[in-house]
MIFIVO-7869 format. One record per residue: residue in three letters; x, z, y of N, C-alpha, C in turn. Coordinates in steps of 0.1 Angstrom, whole numbers, plus 5000, padded with zeros to 4 digits. Layout:
// residues N
alaXZYXZYXZY...
This chain:
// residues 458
unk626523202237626323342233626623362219unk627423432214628123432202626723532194unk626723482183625923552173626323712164unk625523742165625723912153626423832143unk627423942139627923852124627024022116unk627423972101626924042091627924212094unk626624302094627024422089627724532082unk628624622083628724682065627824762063unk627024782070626124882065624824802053unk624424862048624124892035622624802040unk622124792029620524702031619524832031unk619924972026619025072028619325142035unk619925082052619825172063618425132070unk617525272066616325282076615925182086unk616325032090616024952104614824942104unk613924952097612324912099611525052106unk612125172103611425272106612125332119unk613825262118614125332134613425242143unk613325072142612225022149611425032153unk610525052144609325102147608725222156unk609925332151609925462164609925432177unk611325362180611125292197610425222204unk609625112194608625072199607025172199unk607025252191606025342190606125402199unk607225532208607225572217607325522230unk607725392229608725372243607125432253unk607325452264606525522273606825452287unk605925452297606325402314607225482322unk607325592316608225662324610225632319unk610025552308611225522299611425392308unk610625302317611025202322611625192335unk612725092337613625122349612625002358unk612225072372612124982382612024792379unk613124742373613324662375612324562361unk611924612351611524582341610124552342unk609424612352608324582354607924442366unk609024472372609124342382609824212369unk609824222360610524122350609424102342unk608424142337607224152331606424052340unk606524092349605724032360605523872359unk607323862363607423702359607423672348unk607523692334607523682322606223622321unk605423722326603723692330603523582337unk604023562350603723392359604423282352unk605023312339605823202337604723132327unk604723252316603723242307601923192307unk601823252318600323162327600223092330unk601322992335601422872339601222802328unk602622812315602922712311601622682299unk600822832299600222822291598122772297unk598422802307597222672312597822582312unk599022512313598722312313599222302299unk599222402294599422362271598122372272unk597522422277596322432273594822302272unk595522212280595122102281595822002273unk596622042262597121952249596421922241unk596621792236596121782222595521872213unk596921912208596922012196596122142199unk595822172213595222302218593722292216unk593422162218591822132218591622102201unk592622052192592322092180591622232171unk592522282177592522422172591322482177unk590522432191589322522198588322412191unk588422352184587622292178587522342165unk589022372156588822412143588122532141unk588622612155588022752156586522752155unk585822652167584522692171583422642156unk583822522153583622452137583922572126unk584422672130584822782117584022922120unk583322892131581823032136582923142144unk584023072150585423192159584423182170unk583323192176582723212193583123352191unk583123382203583423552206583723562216unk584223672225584223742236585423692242unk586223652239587823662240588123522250unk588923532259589123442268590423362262unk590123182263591223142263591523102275unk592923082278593323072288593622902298unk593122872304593422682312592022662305unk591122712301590022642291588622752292unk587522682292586022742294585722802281unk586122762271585122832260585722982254unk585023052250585523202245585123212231unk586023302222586323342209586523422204unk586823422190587223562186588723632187unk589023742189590023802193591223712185unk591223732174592323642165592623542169unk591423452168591323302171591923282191unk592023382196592223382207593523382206unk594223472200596023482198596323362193unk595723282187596123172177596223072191unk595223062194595222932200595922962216unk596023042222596923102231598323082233unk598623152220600223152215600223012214unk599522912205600122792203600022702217unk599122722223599122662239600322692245unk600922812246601822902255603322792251unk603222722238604522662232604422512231unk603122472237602722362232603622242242unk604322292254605022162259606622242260unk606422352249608522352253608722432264unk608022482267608422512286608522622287unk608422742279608422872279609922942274unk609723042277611023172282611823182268unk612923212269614023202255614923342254unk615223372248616123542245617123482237unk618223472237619523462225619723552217unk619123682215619323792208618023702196unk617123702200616123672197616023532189unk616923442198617323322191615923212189unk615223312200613723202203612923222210unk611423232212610923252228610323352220unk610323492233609623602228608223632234unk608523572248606823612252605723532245unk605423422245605123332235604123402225unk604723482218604323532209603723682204unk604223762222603623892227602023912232unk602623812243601223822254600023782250unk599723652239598423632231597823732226unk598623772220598023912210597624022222unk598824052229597824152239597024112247unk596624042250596023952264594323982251unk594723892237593123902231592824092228unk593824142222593024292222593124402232unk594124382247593624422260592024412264unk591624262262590924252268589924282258unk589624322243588724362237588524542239unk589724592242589724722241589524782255unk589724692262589624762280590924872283unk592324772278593124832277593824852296unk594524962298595324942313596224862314unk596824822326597824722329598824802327unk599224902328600124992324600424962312unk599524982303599525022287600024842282unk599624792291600124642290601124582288unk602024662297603224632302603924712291unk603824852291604724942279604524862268unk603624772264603024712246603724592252unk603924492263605124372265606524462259unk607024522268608424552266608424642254unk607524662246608224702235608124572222unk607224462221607224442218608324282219unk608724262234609824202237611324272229unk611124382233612424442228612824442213unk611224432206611424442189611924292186unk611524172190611824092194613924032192unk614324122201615824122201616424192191unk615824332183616324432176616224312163unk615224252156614424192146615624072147unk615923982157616423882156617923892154unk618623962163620023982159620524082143unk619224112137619524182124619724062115unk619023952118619223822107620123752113unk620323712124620923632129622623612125unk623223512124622923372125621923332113unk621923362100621723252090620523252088unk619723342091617823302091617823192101unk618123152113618023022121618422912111unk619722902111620322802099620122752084unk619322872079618422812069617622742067unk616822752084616022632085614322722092unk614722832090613722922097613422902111unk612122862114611522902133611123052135unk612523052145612523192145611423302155unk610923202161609623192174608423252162unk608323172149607523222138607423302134unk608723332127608823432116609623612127unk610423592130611223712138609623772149unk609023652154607923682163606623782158unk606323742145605923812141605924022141unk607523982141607724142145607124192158unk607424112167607624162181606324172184unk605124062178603524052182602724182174unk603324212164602924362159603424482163unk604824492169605224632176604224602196unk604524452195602924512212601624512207unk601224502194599824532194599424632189unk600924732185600624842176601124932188unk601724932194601825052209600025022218unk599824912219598824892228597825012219unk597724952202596625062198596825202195unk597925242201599025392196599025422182unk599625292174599925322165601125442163unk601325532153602425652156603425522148unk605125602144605825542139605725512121unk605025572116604825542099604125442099unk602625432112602125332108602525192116unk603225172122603625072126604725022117unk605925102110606525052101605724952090unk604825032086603724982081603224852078unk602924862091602124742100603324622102unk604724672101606024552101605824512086unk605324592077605424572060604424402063unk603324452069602424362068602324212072unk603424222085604024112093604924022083unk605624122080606424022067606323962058unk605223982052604423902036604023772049unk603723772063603023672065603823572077unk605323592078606023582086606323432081unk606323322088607023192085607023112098unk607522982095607622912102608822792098unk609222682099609822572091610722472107unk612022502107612522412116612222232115unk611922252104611522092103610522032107unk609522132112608722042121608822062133unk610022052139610322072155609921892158unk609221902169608821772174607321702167unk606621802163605321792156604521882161unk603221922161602122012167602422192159unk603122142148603322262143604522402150unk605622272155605922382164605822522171unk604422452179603722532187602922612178unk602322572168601322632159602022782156unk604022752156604722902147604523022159unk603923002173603723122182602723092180unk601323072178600023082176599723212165unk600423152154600723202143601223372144unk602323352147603123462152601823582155unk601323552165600423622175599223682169unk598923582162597923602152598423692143unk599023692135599323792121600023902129unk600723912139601024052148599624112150unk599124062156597124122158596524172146unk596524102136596224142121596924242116unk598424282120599124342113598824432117unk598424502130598624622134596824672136unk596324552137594624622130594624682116unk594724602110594924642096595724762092unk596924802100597724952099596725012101unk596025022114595825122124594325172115unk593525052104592325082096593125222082unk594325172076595025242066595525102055unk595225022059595524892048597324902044unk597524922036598624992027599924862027unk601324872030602524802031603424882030unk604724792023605824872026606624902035unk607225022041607625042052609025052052unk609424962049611024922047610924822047unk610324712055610324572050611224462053unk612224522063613224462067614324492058unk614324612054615724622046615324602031unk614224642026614224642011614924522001unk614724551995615224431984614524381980unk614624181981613224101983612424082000unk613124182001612024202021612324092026unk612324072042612423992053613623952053unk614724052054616324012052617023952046unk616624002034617523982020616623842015unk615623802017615223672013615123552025unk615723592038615323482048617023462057unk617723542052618923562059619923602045unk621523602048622523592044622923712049unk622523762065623023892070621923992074unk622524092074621724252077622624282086unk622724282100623624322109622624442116unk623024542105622224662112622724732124unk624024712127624524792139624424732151unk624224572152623324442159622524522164unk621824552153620224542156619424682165unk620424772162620224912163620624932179unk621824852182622724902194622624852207unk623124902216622324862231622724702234unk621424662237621424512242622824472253unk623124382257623624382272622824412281unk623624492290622524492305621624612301unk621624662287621024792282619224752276unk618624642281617724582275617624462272unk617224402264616724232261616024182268unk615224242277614424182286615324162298unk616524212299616924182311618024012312unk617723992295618723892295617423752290unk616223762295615623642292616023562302unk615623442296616023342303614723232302unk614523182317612923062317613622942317unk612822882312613522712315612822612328unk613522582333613122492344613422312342unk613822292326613522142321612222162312unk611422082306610222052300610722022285unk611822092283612222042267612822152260unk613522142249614022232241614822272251unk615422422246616422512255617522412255unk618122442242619322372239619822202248unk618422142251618722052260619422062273unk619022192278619122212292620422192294unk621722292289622922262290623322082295unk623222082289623021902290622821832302unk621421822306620621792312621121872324unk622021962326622822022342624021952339unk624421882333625921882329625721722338unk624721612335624221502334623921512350unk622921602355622521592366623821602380unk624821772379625821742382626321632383unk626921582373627821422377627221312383unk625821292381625121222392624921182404unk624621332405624721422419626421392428unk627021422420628221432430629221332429unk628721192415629421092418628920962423unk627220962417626420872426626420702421unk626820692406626920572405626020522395unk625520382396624520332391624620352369unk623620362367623920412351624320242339unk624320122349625120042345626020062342unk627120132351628420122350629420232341unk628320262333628820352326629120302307unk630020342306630320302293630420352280unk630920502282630720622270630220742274unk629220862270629420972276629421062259unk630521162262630521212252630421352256unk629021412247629021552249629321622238unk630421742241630321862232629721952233unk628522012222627822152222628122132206unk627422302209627422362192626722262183unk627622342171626622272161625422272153unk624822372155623322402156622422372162unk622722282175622022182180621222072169unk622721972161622121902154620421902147unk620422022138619222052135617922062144unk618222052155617022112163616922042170unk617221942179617021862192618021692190unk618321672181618821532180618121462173unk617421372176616121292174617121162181unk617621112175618520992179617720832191unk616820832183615620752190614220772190unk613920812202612620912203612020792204unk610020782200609020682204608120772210unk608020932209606921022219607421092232unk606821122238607221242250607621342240unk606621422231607321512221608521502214unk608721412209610221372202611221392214unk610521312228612021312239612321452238unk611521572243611721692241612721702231unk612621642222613821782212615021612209unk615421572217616721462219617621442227unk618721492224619821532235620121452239unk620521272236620321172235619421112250unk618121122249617021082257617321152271unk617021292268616921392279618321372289unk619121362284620621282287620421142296unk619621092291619420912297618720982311unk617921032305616421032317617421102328unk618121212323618821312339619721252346unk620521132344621221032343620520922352unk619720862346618720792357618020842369unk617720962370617021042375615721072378unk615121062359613821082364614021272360unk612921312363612421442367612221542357unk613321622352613021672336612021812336unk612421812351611121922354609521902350unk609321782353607821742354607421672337unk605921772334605521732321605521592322unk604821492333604621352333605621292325unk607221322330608321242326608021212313unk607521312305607921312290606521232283unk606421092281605520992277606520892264unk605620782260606420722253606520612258unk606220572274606920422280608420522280unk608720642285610020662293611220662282unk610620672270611420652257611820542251unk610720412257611320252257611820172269unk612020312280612620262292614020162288unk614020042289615719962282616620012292unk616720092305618320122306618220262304unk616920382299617320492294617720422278unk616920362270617620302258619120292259unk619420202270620920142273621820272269unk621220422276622320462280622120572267unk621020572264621120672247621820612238unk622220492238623120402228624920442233unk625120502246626220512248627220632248unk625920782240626020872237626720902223unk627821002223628621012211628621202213unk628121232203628021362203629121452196unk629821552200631021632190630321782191unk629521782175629221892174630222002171unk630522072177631222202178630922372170unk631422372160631122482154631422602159unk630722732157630522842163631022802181unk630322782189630222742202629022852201unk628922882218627722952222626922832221unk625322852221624422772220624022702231unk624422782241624122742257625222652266unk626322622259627322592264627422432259unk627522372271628022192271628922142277unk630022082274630721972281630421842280unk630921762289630321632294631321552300unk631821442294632521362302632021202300unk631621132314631621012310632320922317unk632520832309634120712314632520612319unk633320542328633120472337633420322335unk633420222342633520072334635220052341unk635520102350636520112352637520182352unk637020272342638220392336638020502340unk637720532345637620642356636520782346unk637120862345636620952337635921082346unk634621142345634121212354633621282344unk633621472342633421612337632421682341unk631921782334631321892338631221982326unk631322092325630522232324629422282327unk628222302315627422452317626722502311unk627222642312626522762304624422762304unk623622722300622322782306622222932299unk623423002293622823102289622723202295unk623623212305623823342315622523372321unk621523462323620323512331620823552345unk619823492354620023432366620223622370unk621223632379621523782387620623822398unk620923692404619223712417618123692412unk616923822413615723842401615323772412unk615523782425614523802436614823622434unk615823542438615823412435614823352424unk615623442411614323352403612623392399unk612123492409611023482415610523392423unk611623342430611023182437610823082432unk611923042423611722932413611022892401unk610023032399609323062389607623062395unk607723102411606723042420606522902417unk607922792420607322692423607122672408unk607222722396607022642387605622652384unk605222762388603522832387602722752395unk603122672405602422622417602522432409unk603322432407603422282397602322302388unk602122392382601522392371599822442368unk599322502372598322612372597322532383unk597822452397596922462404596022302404unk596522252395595622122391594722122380unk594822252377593822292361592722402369unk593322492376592522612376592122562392unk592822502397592322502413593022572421unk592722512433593622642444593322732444unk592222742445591122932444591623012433unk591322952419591522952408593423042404unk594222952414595722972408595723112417unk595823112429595723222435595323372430unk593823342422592723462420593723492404unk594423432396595023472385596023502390unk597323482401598223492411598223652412unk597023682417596823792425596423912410unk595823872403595623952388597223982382unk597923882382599523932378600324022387unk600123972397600824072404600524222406unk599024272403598624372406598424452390unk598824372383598824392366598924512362unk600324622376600624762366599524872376unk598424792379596924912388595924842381unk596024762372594724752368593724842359unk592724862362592124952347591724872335unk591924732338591424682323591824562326unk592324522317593424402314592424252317unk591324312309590124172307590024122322unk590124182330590224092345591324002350unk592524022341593923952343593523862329unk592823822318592623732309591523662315unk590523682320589323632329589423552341unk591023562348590923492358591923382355unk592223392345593123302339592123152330unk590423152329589923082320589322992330unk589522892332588622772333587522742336unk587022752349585222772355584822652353
């Protein structure tokens, strides 16, 4: 998916305040049929992956820093028994929701957008006794700011070294928490002023707990930003374009006509995409390319002698971890995840990703046989794959993961089984069903806190 290039329009075209209007207004009756049925799964995808994060490490850190910090409160975390304060709920939420890699990706966005929505509304739905309606209009607008935010920097805020799940997210966690609270459009510009003084995130700790921490984060200072508007707490409302702002200090481009103009398919929501491997996006390509040739040539991973893949070259930075020693590190190694699809262990399943499978000696063997051709300006989702054989014999593939699946209804199935892998060993059969039945019925609810409640941990 080719990137926004830089705009001619000026650094003081209005983008912070025409943003902020569309997400301030957007309305239910503004939504097409299909958007709500996309929310839905955004939602089963997001519940899943964020009950078995929830049982991470790094997730029980944080409910410990919290509870150690006097955060008890009302607020439901989600895969887990104990309750907190609204903040402390987005924080540790969001960073669960990211904590195994496994969650939804936007290319406009250029990083996962639910991630960094649903925490925030999930902790002040369920403080405010907000509708499932009102739920859903505060998802899609704040997915949509999401897309507008990201293709206005994009490319060179990613390539600087910026997590864009962090810092762009920030936008998107403040336009759904400032529709949920009807913020009008001055004060949510506002409320973006406020997101930006606190917007970060650092590609360099991709394959560390911090990762996950930049949607925790995210979710958190979206929540803050748009309380704090909605009190009168004072920002500048130009904070994307001013001089010194979000733009002009985190990016090289202002692609305001990007940012402004109809998505494909007419929304951003319609072009998410879920991952059905347990690792970085950018691996996936890969990891179909690997599996294909497997699949349809069938020969033992002895007999292989080179495999050379071409993807972009903004991979490099993000997912080449040459020799992994954790399950975390395999995650972001095109290298590893390549061996494992290859051998055929299961890139689907969290288990795979440990650190015997990373001293496996014939996945070792075959990460040693990997020669990578980074390819500049490539779509990000795009891989070729060829590996020679011991007897010459050269075998291909192609694949896009960027394209969003056409059949919604298909990947409503595939998004079942990934909810049914995931959810019903934490929450139970009763358990996965009773939150099951809360998502589905999401746009009749009167109060959200019953769809955050059946999601916590008896």
């Amino acid at each position: 998916m080719a990137s926004p290039q830089a705009s001619d329009s000026p650094r003081t075209t209005p983008v912070t305040a025409e943003i902020a209007r569309r997400a301030a207004t957007l309305a239910w009756q503004d939504l097409p049929e299909d958007l709500v049925e996309r929310t839905k799964q955004c939602l089963l995808d997001w519940f899943a992956v964020t009950v078995a994060g929830a049982q991470e490490e790094l997730t029980g850190i944080l409910v410990s820093e919290a509870l150690e910090d006097g955060a008890r409160g009302p607020a439901t975390l989600v895969g887990r028994s104990e309750t907190v304060l609204p903040s402390a709920a987005a924080l540790i939420n969001g960073a669960a929701s990211h904590a195994l890699d496994y969650d939804d990706v936007n290319f406009a966005m250029c990083g996962h957008p639910t991630v960094t929505v649903v925490p925030a509304l999930l902790a002040l739905g369920e403080q405010t006794r907000a509708s499932g309606r009102l739920f859903i209009e505060s998802f899609v607008a704040g997915y949509e700011t999401s897309g507008r935010v990201g293709r206005l920097v994009a490319p060179s805020h990613y390539q600087k070294g910026f997590h864009v799940t962090g810092t762009v997210g920030s936008f998107s966690a403040t336009a759904a928490a400032g529709r949920m609270l009807g913020l009008d459009d001055r004060q949510l510009a506002v409320a973006f002023g406020i997101a930006a003084t606190q917007a970060a995130g650092l590609k360099s700790n991709f394959g560390t707990m911090c990762k996950p921490l930049h949607a925790g984060t995210a979710s958190e200072h979206g929540l803050r930003a748009a309380r704090l508007a909605a009190k009168g707490f004072t920002a500048r409302g130009d904070s994307l374009e001013c001089d010194q702002g979000f733009a002009s200090s985190q990016s090289n481009h202002f692609a305001a006509d990007a940012a402004l103009g109809e998505p494909p398919s007419g929304w951003h929501l319609r072009n998410n995409l879920f991952k059905y491997h347990a690792a970085c996006y950018l691996t996936h390509a890969p990891i179909e390319c690997a599996k294909e040739i497997r699949l349809k040539s069938n020969f033992p991973p002895e007999r292989v002698r080179r495999i050379l893949l071409r993807i972009d070259s903004g991979a490099d930075k993000v997912c080449n971890i040459p020799h992994p020693t954790t399950g975390l590190e395999a995650k972001f190694s095109l290298r590893q995840t390549i061996a494992m699809a290859l051998t055929g262990v299961d890139t689907a399943n969290l288990d795979s990703y440990n650190e015997a499978v990373t001293q496996d000696p014939r996945i070792r063997a075959l990460r040693d046989k990997v020669d990578i051709d980074f390819k500049p300006n490539w779509a990000h989702s795009l891989a070729e794959m060829a590996i020679q054989l011991d007897d010459g014999t050269t075998i291909e593939a192609v694949h896009d993961s960027g394209i969003p699946w056409a059949d919604v209804a298909k990947q409503r199935r595939a998004l079942e089984t990934k909810y049914d892998s995931l959810v019903p060993p934490v929450l139970g059969a009763a358990g996965a069903r009773r939150l099951h039945d809360a998502i589905e019925r999401i746009d009749s609810l009167a109060d959200v806190g019953e769809l955050a409640r059946a999601s916590a941990r008896v």
